[in-house]
Jmol script that loads the backbone (N, CA, C; Angstrom):
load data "model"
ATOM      1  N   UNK A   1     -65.733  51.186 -27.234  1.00  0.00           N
ATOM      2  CA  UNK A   1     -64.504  51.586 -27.890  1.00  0.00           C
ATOM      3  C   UNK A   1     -63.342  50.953 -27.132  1.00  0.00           C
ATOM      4  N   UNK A   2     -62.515  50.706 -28.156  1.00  0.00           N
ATOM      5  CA  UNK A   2     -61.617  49.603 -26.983  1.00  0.00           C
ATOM      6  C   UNK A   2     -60.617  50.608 -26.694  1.00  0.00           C
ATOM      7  N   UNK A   3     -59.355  50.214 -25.481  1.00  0.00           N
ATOM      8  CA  UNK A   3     -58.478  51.161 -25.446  1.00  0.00           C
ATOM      9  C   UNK A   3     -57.547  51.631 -26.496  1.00  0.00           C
ATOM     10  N   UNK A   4     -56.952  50.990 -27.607  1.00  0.00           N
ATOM     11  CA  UNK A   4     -56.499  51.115 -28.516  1.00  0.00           C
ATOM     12  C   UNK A   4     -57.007  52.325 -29.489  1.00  0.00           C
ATOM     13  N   UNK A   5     -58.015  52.255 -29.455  1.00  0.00           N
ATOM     14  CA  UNK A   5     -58.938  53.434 -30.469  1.00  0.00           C
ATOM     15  C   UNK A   5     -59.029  54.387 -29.472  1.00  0.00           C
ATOM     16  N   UNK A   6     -58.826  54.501 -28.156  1.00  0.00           N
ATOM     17  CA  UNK A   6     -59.347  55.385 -27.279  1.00  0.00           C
ATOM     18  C   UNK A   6     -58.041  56.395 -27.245  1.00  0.00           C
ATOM     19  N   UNK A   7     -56.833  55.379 -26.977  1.00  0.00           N
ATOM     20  CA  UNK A   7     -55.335  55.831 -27.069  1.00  0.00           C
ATOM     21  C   UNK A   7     -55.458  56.996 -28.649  1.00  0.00           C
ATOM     22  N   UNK A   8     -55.563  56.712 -29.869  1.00  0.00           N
ATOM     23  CA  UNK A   8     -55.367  56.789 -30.813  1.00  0.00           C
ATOM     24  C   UNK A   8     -56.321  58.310 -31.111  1.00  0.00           C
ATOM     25  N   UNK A   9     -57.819  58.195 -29.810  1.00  0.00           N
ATOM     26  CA  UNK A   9     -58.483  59.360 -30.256  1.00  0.00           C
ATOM     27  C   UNK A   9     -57.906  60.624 -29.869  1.00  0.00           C
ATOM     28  N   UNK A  10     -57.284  60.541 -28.317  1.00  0.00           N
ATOM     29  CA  UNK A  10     -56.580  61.446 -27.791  1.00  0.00           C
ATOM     30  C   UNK A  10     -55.456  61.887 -28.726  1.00  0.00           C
ATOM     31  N   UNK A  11     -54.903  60.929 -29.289  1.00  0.00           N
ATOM     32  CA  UNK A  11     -53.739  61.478 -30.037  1.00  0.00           C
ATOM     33  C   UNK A  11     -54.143  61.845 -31.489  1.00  0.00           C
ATOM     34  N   UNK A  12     -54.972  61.531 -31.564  1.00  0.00           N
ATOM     35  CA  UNK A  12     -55.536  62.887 -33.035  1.00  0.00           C
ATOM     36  C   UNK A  12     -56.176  64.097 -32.339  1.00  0.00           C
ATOM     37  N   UNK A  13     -56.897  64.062 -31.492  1.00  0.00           N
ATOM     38  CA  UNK A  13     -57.266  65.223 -30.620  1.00  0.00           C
ATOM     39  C   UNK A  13     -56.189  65.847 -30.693  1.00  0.00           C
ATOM     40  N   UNK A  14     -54.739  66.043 -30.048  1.00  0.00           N
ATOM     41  CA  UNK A  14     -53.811  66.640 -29.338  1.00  0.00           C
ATOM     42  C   UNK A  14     -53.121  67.354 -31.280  1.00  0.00           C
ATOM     43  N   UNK A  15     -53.177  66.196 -31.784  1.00  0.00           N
ATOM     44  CA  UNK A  15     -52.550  66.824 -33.360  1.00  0.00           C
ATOM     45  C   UNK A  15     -53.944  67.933 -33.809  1.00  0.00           C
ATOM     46  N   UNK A  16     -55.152  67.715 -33.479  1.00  0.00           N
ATOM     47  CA  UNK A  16     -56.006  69.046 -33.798  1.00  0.00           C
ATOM     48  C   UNK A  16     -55.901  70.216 -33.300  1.00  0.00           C
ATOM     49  N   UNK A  17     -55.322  69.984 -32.114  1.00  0.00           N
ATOM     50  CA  UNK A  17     -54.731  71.114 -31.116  1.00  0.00           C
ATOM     51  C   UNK A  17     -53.959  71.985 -31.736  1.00  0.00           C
ATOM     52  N   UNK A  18     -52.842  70.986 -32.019  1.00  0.00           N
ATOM     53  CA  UNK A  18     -51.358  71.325 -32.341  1.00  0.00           C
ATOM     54  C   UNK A  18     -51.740  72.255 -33.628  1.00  0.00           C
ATOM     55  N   UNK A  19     -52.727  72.180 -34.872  1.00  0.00           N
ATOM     56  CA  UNK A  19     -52.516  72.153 -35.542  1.00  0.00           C
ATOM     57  C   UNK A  19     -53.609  73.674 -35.173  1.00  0.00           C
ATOM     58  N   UNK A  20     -54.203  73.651 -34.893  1.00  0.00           N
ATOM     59  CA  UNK A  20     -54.923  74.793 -34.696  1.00  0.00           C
ATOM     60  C   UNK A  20     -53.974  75.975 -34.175  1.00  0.00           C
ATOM     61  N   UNK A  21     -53.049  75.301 -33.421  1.00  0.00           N
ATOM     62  CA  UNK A  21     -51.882  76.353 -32.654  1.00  0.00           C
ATOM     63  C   UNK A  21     -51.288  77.400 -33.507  1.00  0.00           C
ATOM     64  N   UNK A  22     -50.706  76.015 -34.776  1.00  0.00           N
ATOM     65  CA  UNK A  22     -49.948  76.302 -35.637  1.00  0.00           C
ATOM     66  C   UNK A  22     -50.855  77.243 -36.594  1.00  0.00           C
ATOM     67  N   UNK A  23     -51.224  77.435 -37.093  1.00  0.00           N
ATOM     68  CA  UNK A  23     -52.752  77.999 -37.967  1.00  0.00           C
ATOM     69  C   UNK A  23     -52.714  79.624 -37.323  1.00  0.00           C
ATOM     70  N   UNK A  24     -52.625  79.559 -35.736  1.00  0.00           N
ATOM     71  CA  UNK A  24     -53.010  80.989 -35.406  1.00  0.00           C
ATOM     72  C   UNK A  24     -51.503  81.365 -35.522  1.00  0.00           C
ATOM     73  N   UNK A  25     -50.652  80.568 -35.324  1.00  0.00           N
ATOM     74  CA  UNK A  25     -49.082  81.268 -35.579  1.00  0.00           C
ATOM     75  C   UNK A  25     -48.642  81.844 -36.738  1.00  0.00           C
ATOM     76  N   UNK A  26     -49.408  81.395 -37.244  1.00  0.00           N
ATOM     77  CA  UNK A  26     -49.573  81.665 -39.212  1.00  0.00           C
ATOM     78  C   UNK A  26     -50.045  82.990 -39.709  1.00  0.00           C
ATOM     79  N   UNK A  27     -51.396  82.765 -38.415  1.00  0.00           N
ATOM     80  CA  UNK A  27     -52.177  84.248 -39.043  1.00  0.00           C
ATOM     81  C   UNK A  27     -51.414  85.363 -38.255  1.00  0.00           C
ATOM     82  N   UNK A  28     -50.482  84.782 -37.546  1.00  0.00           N
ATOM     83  CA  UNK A  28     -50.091  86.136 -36.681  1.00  0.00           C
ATOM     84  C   UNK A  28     -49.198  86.350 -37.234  1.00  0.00           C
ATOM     85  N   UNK A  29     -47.793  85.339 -38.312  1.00  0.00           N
ATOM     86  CA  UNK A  29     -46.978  85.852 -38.738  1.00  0.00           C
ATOM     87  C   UNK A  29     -47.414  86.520 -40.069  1.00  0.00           C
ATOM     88  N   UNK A  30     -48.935  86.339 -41.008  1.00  0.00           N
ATOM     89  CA  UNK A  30     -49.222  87.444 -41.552  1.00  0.00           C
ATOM     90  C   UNK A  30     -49.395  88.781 -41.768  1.00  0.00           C
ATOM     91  N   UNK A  31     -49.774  88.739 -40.246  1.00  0.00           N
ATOM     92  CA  UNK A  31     -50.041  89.887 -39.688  1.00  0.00           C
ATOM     93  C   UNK A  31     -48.739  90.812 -39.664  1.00  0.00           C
ATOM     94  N   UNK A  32     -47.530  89.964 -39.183  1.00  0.00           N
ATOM     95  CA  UNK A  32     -46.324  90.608 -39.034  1.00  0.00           C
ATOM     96  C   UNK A  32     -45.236  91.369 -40.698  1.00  0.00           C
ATOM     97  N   UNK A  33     -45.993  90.579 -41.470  1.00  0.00           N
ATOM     98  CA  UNK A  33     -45.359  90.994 -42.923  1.00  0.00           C
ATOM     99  C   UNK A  33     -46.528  92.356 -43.076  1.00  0.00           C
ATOM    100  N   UNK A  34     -47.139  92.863 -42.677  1.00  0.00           N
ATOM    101  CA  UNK A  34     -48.084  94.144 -42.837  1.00  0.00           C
ATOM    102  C   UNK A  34     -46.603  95.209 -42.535  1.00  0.00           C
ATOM    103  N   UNK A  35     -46.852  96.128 -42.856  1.00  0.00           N
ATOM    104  CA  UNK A  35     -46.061  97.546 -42.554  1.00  0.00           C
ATOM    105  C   UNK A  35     -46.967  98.347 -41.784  1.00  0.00           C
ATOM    106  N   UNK A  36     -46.573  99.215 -40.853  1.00  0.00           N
ATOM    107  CA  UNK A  36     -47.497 100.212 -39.961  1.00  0.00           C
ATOM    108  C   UNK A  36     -48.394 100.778 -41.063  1.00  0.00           C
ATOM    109  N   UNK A  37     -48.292 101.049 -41.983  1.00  0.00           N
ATOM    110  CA  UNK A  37     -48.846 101.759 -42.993  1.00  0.00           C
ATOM    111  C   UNK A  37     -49.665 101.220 -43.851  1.00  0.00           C
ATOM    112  N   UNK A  38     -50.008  99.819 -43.189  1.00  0.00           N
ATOM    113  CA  UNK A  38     -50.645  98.880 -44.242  1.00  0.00           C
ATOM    114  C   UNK A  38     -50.275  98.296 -45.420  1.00  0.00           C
ATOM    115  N   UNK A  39     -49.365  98.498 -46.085  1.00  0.00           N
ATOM    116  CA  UNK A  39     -48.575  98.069 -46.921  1.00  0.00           C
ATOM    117  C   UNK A  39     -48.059  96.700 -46.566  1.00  0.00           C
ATOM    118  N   UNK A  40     -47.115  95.852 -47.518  1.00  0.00           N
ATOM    119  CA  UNK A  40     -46.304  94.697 -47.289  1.00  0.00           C
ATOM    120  C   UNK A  40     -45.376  94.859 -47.296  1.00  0.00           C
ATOM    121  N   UNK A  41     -44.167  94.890 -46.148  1.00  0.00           N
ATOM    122  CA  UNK A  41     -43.043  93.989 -46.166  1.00  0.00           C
ATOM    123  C   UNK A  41     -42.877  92.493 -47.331  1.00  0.00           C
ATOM    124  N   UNK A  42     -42.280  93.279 -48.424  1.00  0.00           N
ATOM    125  CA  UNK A  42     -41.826  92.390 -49.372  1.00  0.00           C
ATOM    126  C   UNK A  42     -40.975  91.168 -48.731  1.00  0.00           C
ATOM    127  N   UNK A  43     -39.827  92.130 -47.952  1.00  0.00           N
ATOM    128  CA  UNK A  43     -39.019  90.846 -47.160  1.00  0.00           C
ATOM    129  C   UNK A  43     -39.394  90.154 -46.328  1.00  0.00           C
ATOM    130  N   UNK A  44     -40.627  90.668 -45.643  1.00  0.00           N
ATOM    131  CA  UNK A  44     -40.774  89.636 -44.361  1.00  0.00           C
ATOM    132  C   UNK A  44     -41.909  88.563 -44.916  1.00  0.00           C
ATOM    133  N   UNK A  45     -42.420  89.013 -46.290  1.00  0.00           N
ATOM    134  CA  UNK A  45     -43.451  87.797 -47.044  1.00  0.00           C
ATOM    135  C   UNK A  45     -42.197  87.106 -47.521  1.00  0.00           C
ATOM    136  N   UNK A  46     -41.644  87.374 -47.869  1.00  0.00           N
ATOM    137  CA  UNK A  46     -40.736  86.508 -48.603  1.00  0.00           C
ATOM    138  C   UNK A  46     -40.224  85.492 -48.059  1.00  0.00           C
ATOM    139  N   UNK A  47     -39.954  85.513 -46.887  1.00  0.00           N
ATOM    140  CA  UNK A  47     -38.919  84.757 -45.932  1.00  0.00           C
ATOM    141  C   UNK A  47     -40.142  83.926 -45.319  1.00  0.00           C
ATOM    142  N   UNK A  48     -41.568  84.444 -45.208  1.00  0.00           N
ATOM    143  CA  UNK A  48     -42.755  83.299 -44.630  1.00  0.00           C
ATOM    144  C   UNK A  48     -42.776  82.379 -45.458  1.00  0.00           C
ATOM    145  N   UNK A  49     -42.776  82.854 -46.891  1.00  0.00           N
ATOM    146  CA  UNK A  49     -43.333  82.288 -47.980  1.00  0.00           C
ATOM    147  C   UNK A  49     -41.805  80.958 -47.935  1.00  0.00           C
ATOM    148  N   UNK A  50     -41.052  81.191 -47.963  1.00  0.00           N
ATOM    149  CA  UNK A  50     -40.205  80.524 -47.779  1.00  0.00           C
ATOM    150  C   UNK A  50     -40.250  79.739 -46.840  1.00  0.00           C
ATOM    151  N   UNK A  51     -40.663  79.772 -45.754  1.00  0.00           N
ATOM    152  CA  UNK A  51     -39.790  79.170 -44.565  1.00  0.00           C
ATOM    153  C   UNK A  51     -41.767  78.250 -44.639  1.00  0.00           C
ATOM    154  N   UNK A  52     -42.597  78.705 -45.078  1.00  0.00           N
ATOM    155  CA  UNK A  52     -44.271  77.879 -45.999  1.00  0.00           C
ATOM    156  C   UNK A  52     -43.320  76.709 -46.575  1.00  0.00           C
ATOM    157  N   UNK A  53     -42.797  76.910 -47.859  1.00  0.00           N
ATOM    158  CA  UNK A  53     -42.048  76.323 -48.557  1.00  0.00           C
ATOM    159  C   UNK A  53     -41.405  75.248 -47.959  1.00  0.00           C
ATOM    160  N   UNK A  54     -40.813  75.302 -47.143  1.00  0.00           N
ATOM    161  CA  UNK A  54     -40.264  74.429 -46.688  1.00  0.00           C
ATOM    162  C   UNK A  54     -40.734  73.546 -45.563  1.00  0.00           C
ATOM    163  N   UNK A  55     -41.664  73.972 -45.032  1.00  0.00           N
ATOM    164  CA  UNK A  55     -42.742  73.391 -44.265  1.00  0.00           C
ATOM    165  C   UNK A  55     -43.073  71.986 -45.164  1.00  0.00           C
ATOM    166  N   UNK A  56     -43.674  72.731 -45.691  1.00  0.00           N
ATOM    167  CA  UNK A  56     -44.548  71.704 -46.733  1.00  0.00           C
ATOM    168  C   UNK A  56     -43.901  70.494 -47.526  1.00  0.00           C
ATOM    169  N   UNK A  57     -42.838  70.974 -48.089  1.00  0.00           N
ATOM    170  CA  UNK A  57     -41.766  70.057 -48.576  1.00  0.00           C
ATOM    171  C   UNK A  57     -41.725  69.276 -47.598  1.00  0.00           C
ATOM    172  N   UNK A  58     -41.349  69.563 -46.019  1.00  0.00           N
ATOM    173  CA  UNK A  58     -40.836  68.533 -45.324  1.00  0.00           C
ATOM    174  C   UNK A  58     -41.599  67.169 -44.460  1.00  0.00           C
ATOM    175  N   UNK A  59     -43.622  67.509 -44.414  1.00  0.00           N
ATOM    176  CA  UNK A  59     -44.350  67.303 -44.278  1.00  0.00           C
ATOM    177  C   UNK A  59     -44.585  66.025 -45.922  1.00  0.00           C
ATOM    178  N   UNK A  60     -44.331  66.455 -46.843  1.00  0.00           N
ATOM    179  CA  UNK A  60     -44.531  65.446 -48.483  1.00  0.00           C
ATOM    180  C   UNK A  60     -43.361  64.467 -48.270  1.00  0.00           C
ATOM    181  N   UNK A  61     -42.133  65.155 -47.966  1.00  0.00           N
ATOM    182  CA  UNK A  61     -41.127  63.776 -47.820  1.00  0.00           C
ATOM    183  C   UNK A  61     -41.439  63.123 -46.823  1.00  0.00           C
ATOM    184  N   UNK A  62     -41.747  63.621 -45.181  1.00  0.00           N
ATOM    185  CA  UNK A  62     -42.167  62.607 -44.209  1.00  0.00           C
ATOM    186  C   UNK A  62     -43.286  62.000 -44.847  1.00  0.00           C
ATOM    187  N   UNK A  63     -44.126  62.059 -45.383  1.00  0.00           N
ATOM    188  CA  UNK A  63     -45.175  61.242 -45.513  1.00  0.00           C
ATOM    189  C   UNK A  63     -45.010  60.435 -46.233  1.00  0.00           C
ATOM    190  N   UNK A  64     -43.918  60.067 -47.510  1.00  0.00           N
ATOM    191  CA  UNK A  64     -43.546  59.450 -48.243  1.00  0.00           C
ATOM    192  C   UNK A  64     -42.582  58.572 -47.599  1.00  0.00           C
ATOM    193  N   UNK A  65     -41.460  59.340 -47.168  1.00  0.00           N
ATOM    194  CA  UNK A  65     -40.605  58.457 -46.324  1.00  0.00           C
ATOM    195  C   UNK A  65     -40.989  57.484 -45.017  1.00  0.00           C
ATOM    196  N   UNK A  66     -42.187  58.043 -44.753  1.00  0.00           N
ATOM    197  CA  UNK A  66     -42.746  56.724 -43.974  1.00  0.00           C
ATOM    198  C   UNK A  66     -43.818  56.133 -44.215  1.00  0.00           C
ATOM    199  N   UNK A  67     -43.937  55.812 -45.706  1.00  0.00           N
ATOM    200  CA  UNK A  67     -44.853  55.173 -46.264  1.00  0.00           C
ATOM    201  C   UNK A  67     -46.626  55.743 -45.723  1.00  0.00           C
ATOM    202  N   UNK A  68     -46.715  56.826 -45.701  1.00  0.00           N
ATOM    203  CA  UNK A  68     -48.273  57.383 -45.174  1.00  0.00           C
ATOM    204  C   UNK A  68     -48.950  57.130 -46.559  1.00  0.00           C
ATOM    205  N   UNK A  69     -48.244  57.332 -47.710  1.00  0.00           N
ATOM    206  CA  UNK A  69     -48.497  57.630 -49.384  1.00  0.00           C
ATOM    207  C   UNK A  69     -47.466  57.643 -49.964  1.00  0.00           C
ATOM    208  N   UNK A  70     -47.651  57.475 -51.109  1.00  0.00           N
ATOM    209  CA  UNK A  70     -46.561  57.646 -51.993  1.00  0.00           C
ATOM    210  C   UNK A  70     -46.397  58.807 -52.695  1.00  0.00           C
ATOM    211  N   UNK A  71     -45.508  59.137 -53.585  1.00  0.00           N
ATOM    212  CA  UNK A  71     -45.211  60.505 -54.283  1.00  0.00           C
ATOM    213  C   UNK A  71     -46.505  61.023 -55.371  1.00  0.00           C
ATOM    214  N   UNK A  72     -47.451  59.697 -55.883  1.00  0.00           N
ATOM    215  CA  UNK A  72     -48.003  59.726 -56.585  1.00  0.00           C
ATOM    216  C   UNK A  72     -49.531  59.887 -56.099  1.00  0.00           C
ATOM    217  N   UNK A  73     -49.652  59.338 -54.993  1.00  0.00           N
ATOM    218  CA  UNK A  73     -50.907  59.593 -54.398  1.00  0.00           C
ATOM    219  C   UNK A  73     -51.069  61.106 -53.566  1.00  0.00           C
ATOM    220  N   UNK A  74     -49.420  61.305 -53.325  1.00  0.00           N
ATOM    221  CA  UNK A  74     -49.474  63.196 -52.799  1.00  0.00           C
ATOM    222  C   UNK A  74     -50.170  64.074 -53.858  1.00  0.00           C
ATOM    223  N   UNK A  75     -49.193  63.319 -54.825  1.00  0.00           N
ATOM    224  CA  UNK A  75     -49.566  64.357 -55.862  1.00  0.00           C
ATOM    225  C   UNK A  75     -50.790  64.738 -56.222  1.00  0.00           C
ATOM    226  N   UNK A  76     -51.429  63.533 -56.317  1.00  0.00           N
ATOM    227  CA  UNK A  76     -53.010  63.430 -56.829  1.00  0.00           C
ATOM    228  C   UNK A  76     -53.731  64.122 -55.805  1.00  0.00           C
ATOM    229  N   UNK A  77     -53.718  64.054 -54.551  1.00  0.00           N
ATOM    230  CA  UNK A  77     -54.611  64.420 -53.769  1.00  0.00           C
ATOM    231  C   UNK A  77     -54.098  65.905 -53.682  1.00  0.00           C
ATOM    232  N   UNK A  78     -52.882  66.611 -53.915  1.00  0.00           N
ATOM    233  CA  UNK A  78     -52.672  67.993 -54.189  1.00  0.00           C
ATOM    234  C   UNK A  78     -53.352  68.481 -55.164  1.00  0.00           C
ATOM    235  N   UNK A  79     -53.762  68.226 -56.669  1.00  0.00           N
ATOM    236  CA  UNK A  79     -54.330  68.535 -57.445  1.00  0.00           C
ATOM    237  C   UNK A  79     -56.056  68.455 -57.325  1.00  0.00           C
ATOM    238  N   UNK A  80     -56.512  67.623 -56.811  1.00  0.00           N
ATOM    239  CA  UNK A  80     -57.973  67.421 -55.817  1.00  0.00           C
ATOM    240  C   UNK A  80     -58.145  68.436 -55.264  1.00  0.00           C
ATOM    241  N   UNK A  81     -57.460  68.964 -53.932  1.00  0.00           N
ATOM    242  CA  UNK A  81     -57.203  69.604 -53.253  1.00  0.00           C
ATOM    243  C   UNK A  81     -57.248  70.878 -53.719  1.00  0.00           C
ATOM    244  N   UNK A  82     -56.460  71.007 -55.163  1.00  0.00           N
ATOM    245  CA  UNK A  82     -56.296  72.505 -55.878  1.00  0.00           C
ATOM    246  C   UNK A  82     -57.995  72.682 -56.431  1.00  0.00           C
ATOM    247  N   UNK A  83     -58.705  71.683 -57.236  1.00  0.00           N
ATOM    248  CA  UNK A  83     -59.812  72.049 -57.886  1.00  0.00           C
ATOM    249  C   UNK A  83     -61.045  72.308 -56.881  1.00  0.00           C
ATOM    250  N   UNK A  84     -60.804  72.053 -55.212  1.00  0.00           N
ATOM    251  CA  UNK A  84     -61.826  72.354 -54.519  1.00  0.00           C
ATOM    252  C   UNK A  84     -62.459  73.949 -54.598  1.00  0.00           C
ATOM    253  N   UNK A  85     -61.951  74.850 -55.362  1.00  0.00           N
ATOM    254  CA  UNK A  85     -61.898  76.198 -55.748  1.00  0.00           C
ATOM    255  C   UNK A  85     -62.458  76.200 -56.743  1.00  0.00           C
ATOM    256  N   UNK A  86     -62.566  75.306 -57.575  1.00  0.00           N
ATOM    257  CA  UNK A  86     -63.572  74.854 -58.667  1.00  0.00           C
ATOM    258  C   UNK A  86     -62.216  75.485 -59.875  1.00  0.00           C
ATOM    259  N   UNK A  87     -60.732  76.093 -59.561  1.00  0.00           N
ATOM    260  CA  UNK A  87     -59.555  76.349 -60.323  1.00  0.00           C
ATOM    261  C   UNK A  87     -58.606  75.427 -60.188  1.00  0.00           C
ATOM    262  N   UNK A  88     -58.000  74.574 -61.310  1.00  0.00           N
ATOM    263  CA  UNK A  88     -56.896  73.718 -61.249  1.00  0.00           C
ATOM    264  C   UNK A  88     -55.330  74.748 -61.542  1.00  0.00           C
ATOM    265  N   UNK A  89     -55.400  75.844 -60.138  1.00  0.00           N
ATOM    266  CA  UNK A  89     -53.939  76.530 -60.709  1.00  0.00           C
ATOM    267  C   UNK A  89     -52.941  76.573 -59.747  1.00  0.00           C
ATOM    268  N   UNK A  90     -53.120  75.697 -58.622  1.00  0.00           N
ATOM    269  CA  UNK A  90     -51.465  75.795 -58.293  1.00  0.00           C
ATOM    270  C   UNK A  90     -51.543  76.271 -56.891  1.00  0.00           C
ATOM    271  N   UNK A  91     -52.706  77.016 -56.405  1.00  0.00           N
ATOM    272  CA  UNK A  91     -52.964  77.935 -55.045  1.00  0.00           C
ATOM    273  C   UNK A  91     -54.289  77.487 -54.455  1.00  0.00           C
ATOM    274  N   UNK A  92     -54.509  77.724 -53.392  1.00  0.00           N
ATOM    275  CA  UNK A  92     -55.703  77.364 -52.489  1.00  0.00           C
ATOM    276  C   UNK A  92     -56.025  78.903 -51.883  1.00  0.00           C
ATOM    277  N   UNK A  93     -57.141  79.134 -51.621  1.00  0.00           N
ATOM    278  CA  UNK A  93     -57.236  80.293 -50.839  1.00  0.00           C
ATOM    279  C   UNK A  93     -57.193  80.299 -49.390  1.00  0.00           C
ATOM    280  N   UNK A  94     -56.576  81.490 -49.113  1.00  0.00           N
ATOM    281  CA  UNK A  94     -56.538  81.603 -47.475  1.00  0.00           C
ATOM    282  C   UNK A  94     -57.419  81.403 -46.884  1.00  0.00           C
ATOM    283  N   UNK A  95     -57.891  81.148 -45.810  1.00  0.00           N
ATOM    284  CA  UNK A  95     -58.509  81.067 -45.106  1.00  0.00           C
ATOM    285  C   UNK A  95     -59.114  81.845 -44.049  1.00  0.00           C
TER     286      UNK A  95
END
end "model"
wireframe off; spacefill off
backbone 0.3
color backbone group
């Protein structure tokens, strides 16, 4: 393996990291829209779901804006992505 690919493995390693980090920060801010009572905090889903929202948006324009894909190949592979549920509706299940 030359150094180039070696450089390149570490640094997808470190983004699996990162991304695993991010994932448990996720399940913990789920956790945080619960009410003592088990119930949901309408507002505090709301504002995840949002601040999701905008995640994601900003992740589709970087990837576009630096040529990773285009708007059309996001798209497609979002809808792929949706039927892995064997449902073409719009949601993925949690995990």
């Amino acid at each position: 393996m030359g150094l180039i690919n070696w450089i390149f493995d570490i640094y997808q390693h470190s983004q699996i990291d990162k991304a695993k980090d991010e994932a448990a920060a996720a399940r913990a801010e789920i956790a945080r829209v619960r009410t003592s009572g088990g119930g949901v905090d309408s507002a505090r889903l709301e504002r995840a779901l949002e601040e999701l929202a905008l995640a994601t948006k900003t992740v589709q324009r970087l990837m576009v804006e630096k040529g990773v894909c285009s708007s059309d190949e996001f798209s497609r592979k979002l809808r792929e992505v949706d039927r892995e549920d064997g449902r073409e509706d719009g949601r993925a299940p949690i995990l």
